[in-house]
Backbone as CSV, one residue per row, in Angstrom:
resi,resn,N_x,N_y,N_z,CA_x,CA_y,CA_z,C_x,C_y,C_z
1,UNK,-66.939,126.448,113.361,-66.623,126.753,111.972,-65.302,127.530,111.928
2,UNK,-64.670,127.029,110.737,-63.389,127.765,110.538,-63.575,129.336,109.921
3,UNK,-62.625,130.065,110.736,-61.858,131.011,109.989,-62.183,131.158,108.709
4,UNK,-61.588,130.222,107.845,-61.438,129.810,106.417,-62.521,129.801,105.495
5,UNK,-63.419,128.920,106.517,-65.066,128.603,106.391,-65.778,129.851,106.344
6,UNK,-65.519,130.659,106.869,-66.060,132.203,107.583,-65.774,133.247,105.926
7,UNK,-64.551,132.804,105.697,-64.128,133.788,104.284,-64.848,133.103,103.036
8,UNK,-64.685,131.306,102.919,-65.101,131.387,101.752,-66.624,131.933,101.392
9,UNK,-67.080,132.083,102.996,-68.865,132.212,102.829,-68.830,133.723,102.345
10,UNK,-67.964,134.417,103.167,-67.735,136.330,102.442,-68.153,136.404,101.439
11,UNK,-66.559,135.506,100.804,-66.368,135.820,99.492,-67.755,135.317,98.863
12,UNK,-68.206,133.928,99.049,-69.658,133.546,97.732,-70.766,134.631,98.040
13,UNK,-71.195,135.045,99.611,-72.136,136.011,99.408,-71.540,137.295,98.728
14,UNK,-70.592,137.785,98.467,-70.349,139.338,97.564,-69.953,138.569,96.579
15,UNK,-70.307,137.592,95.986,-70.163,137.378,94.285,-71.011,137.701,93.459
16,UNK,-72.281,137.794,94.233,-73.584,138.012,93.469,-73.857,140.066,93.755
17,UNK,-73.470,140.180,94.324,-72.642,141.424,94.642,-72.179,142.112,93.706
18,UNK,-70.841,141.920,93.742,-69.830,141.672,92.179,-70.545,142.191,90.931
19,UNK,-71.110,140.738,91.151,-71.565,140.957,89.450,-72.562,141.963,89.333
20,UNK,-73.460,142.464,89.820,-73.972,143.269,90.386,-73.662,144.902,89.836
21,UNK,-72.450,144.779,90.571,-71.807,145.910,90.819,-70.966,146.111,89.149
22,UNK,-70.491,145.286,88.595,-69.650,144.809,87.400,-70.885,145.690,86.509
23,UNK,-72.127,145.192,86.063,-73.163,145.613,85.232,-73.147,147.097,85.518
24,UNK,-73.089,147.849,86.928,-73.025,148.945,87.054,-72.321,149.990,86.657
25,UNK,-71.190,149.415,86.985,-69.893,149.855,86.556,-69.725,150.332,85.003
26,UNK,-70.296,148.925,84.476,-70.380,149.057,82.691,-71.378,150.110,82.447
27,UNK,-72.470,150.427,83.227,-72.969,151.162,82.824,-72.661,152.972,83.093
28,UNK,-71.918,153.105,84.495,-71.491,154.396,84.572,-70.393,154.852,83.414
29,UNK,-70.676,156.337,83.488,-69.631,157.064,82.397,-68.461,156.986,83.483
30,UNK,-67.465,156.219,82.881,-66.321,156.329,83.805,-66.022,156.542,85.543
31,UNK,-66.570,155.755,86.113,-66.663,155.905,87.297,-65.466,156.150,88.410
32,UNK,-65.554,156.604,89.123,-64.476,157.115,89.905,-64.154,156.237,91.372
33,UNK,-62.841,156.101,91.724,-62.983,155.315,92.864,-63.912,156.083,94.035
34,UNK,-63.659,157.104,94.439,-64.700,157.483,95.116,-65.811,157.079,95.201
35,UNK,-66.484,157.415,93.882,-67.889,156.829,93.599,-68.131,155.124,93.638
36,UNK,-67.219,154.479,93.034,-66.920,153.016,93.478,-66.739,152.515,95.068
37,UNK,-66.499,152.977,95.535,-66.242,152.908,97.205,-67.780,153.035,97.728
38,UNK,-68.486,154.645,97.675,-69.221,155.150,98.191,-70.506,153.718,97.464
39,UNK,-70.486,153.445,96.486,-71.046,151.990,95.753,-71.080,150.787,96.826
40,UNK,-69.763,150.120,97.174,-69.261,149.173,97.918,-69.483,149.384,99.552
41,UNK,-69.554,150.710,99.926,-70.321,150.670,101.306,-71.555,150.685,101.410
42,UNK,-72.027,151.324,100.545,-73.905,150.970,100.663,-73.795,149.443,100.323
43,UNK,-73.688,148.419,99.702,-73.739,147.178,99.602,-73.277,146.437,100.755
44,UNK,-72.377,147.108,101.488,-71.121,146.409,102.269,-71.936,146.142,103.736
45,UNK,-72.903,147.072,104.204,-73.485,147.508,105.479,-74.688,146.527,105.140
46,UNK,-75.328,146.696,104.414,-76.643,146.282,104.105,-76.309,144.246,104.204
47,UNK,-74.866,144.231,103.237,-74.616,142.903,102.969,-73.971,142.449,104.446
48,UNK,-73.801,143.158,105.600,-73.341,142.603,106.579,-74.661,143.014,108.010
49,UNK,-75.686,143.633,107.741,-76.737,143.218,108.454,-77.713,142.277,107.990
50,UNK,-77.851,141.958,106.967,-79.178,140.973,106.769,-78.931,139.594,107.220
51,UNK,-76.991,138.986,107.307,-77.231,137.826,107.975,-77.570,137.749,109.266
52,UNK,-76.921,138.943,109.928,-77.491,138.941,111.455,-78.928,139.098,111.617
53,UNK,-79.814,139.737,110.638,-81.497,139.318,111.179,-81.660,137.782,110.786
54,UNK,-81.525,137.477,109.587,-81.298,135.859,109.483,-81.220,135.086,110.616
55,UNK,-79.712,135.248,110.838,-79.591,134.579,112.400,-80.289,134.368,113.107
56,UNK,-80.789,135.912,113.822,-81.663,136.104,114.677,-83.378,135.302,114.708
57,UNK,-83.659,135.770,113.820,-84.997,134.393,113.544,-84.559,132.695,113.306
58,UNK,-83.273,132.195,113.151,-82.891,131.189,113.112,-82.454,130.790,114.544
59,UNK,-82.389,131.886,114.810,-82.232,131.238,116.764,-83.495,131.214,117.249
60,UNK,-84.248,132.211,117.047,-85.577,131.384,117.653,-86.133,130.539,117.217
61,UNK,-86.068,129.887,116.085,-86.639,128.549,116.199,-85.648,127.346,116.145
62,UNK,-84.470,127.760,116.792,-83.099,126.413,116.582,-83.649,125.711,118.076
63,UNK,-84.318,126.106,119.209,-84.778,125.242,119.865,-85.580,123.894,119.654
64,UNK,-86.151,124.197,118.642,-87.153,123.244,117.655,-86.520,122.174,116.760
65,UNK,-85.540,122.804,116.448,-85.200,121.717,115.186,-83.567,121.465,115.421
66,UNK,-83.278,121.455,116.687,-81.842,121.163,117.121,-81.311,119.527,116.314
67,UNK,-81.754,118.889,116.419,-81.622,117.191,115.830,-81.503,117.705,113.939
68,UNK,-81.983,118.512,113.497,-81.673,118.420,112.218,-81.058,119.902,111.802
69,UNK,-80.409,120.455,112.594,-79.497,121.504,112.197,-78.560,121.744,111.345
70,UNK,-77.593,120.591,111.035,-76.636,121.061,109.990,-77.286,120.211,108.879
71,UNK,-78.409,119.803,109.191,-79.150,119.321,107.428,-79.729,121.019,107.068
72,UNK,-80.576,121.145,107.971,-80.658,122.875,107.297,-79.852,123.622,106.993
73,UNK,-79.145,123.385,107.394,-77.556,124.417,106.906,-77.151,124.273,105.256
74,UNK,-77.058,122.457,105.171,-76.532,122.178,104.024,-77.788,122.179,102.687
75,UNK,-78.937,122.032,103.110,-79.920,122.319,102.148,-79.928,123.927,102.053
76,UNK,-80.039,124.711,102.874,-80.198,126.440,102.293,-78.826,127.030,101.581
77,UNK,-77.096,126.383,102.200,-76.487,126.656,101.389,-76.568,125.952,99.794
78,UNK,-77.165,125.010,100.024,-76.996,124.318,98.278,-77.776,124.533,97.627
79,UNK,-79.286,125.050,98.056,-80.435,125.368,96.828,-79.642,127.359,97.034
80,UNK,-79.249,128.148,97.800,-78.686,129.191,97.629,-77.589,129.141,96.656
81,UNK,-76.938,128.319,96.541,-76.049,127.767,95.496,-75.708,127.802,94.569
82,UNK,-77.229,126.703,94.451,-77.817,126.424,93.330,-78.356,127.481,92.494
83,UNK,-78.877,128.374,93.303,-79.868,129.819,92.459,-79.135,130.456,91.965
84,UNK,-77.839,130.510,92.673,-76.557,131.466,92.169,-76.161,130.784,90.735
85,UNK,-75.469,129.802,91.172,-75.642,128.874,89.516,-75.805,129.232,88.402
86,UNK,-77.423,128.674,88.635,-78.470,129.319,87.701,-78.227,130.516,86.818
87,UNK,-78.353,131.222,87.763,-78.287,133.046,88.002,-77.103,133.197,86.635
88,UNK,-75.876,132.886,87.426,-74.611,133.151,86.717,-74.724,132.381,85.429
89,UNK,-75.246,131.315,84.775,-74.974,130.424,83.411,-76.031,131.210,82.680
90,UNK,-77.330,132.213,82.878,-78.457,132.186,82.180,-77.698,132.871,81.557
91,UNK,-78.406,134.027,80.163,-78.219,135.080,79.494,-77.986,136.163,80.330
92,UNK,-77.181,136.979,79.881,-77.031,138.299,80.593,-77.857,139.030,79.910
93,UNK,-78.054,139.300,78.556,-78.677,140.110,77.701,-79.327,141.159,78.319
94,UNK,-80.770,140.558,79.020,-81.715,141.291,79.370,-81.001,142.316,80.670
95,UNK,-80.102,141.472,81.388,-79.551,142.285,82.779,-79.172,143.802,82.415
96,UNK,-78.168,143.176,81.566,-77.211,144.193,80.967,-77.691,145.252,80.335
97,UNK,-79.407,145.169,79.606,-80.282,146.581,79.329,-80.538,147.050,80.335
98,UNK,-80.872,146.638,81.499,-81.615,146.906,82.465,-81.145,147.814,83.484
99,UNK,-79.458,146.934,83.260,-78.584,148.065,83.954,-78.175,149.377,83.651
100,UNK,-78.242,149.702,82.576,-78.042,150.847,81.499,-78.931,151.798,81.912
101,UNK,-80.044,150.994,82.063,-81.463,152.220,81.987,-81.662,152.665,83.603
102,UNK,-80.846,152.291,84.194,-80.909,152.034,86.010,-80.166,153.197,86.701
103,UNK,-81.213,153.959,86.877,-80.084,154.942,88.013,-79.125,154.743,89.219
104,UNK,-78.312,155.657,89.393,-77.174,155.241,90.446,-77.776,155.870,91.842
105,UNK,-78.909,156.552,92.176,-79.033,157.370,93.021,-78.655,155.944,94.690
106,UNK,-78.970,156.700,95.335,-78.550,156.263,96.685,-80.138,154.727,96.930
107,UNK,-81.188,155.564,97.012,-82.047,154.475,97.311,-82.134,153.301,95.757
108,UNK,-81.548,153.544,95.217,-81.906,152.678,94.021,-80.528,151.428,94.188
109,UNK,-79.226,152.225,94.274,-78.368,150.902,95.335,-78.657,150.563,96.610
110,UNK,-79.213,150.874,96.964,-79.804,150.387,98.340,-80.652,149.227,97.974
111,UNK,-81.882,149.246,97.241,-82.537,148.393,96.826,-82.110,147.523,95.961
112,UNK,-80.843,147.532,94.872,-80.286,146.772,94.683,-79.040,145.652,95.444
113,UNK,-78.726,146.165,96.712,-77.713,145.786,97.622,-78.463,144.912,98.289
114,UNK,-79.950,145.336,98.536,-80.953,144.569,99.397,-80.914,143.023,98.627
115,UNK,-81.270,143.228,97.823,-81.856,142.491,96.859,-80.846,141.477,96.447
116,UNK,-79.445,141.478,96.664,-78.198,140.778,96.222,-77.868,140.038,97.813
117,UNK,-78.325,140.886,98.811,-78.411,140.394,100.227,-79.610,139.057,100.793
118,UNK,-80.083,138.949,99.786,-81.480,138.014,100.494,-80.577,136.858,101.151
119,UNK,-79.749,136.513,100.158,-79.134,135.012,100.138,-78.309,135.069,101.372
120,UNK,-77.555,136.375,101.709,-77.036,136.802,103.330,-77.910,136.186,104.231
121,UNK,-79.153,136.374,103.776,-79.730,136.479,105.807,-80.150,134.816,105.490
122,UNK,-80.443,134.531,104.567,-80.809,132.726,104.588,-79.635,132.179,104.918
123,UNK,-78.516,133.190,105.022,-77.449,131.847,105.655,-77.472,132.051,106.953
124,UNK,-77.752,133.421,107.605,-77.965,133.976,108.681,-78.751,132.617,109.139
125,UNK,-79.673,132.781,108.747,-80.579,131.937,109.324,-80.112,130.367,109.289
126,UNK,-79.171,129.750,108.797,-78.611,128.597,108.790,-77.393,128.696,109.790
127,UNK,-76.571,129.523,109.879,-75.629,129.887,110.601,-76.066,129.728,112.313
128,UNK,-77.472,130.094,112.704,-78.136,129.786,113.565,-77.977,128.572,114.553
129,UNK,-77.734,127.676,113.163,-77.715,126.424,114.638,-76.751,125.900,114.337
130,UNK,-75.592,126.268,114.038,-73.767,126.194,114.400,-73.395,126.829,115.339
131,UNK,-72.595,126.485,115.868,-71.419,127.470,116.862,-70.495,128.189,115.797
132,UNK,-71.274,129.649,116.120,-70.199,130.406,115.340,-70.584,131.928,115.934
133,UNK,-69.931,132.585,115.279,-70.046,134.046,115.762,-70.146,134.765,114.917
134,UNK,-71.628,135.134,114.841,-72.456,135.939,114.481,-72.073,137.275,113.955
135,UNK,-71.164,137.981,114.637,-71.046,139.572,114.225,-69.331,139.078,113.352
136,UNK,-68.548,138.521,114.066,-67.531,138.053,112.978,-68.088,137.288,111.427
137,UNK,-68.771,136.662,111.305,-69.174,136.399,110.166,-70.038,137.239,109.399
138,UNK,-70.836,138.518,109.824,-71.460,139.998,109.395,-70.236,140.265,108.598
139,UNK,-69.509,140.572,110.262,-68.167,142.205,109.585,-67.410,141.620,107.944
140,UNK,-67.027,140.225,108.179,-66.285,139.021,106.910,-66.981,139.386,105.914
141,UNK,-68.139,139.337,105.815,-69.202,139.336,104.296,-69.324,140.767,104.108
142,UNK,-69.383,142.122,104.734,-69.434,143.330,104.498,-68.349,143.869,104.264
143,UNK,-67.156,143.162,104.658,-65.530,143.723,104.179,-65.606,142.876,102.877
144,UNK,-65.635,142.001,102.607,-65.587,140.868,101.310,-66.554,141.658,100.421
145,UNK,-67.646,142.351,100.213,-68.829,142.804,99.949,-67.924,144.007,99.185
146,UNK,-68.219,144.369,100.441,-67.220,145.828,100.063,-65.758,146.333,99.195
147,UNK,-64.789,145.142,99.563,-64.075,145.301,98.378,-64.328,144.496,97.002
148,UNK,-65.516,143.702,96.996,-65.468,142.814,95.323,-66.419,144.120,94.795
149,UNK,-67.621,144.416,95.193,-68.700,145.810,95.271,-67.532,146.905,94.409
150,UNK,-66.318,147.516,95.207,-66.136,148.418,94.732,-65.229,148.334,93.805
151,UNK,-64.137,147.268,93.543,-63.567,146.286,92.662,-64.141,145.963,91.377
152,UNK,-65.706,145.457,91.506,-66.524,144.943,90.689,-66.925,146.678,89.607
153,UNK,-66.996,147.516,90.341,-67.690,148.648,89.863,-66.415,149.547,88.612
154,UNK,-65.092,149.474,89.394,-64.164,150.064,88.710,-63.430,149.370,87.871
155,UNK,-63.749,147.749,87.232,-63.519,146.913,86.539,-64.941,146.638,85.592
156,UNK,-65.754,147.501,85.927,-67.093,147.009,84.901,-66.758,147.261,83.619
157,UNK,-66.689,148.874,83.276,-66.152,149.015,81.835,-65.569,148.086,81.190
158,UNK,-63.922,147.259,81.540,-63.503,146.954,81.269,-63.940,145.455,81.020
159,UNK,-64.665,144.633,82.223,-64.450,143.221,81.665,-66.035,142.902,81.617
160,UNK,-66.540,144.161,81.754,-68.719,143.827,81.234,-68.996,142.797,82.525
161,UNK,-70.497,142.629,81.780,-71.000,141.659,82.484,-70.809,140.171,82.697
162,UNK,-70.107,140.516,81.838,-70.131,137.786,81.866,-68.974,137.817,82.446
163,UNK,-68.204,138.593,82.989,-67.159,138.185,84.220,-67.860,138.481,85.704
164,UNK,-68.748,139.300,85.602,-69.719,139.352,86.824,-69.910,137.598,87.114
165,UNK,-70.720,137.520,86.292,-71.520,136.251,85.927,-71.127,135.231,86.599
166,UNK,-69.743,135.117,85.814,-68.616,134.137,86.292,-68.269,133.583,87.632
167,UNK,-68.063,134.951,88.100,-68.198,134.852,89.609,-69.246,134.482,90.264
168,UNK,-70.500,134.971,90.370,-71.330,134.742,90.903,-71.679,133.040,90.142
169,UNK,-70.944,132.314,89.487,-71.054,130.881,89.590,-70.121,130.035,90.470
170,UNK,-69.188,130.970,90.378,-68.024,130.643,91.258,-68.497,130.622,92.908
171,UNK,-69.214,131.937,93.043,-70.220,132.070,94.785,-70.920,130.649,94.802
172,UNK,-71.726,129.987,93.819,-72.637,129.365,93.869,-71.930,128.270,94.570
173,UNK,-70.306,127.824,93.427,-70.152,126.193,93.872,-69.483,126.459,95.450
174,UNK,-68.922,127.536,95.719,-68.520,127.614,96.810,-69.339,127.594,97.800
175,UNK,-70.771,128.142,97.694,-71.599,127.859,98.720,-71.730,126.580,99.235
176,UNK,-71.511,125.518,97.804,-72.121,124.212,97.845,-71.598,123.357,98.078
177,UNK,-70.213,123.484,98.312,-69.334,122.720,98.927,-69.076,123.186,100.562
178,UNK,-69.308,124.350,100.787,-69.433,125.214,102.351,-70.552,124.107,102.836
179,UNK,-71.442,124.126,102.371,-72.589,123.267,103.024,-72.677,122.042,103.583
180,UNK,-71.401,121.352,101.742,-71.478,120.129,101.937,-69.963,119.495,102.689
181,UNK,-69.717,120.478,103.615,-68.463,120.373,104.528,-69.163,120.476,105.814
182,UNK,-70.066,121.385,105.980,-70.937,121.138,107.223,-71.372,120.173,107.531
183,UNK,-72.244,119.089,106.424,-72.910,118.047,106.996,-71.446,117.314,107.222
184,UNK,-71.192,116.939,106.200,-69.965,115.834,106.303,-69.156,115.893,107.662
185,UNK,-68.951,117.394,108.177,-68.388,117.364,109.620,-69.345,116.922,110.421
186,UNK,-70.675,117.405,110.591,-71.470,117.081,111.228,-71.888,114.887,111.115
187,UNK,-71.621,114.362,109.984,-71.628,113.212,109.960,-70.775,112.229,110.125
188,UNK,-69.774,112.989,110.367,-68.048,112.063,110.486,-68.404,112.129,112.210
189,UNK,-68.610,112.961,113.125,-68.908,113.747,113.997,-69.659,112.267,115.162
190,UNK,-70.889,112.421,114.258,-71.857,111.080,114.474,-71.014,109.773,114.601
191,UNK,-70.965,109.659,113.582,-70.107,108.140,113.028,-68.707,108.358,114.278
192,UNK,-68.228,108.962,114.956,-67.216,109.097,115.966,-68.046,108.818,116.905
193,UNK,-69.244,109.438,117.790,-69.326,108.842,118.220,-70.461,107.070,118.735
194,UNK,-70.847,107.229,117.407,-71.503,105.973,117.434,-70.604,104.389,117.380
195,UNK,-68.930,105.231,116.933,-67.908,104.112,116.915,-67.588,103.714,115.215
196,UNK,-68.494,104.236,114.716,-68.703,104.089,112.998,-67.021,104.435,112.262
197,UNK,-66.631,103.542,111.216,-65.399,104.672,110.849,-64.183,104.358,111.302
């Protein structure tokens, strides 16, 4: 996997992040970069270990399902995608109370960082049966994390929630074309050497 491949995945996992962080933002009284930062590293750590447990359970069972590996890849990035999608086109309405009424304390972004991370470790776990490197694709999504996170937080006031949103539709199609570049390599791949093409 490319470099390239490695960033656009960063960037779509901290979109949902982002927006995340965007609702927060709108909701703090004027937030401070400090406090925006100290925001973007609790997200940033959390968003760059959960693909490595991912991984890690995706290597133990990539012995098993070696013959259909980059189909798993391209189905968890595209229904992950897809949820993002979703996610980003629904109503904000309800988010946007929710965030208001939501404290900033430390375990309460934690559990929200968790919670924006799930979609991390399911790639973790797809990432599994590629050749790639594992802690370089962590550190990528926790630096990417980390500056949209603290970006997202000191731009909330200003552009609310449906530019969160935005993005995190933007994560979605990018996932879904990440995926659907995997198989396609993986099937051009085939077709080379079966002579196909």
């Amino acid at each position: 996997m490319s470099f390239f491949s490695i960033l656009l995945i960063g960037f779509a996992m901290s979109t949902d992040a982002f927006a995340a962080a965007v609702g927060k933002g709108a909701a703090m009284q004027r937030p401070r970069f400090a406090e925006a930062l100290r925001v973007g590293a609790i997200f940033g750590v959390i968003e760059a270990v959960t693909p490595v447990v991912g991984w890690a359970l995706g290597l133990a069972a990539a012995a098993y399902v070696t013959a259909w590996d980059h189909w798993i890849a391209f189905v968890l990035l595209g229904v992950l995608g897809a949820f993002m999608l979703i996610s980003g086109l629904r109503s904000d309405t309800t988010d946007t109370q929710h965030e208001r009424t939501r404290p900033h304390g430390f375990w309460n972004l934690a559990a929200t960082g968790f919670a924006t991370s799930i979609d991390a470790m399911a790639v973790g776990v797809g990432l599994a049966f590629l050749e790639v490197n594992i802690l370089v694709v962590a550190a990528v999504i926790g630096i990417c994390t980390l500056v949209m996170v603290t970006t997202g937080v000191m731009l909330g006031r200003a552009l609310g929630v449906v530019a969160g949103k935005r993005a995190e539709i933007l994560g979605g199609v990018i996932l879904i074309l990440v995926g659907s570049f995997i198989l396609h390599e993986h099937l051009s791949g085939n077709a080379a050497v079966f002579g196909v093409g």
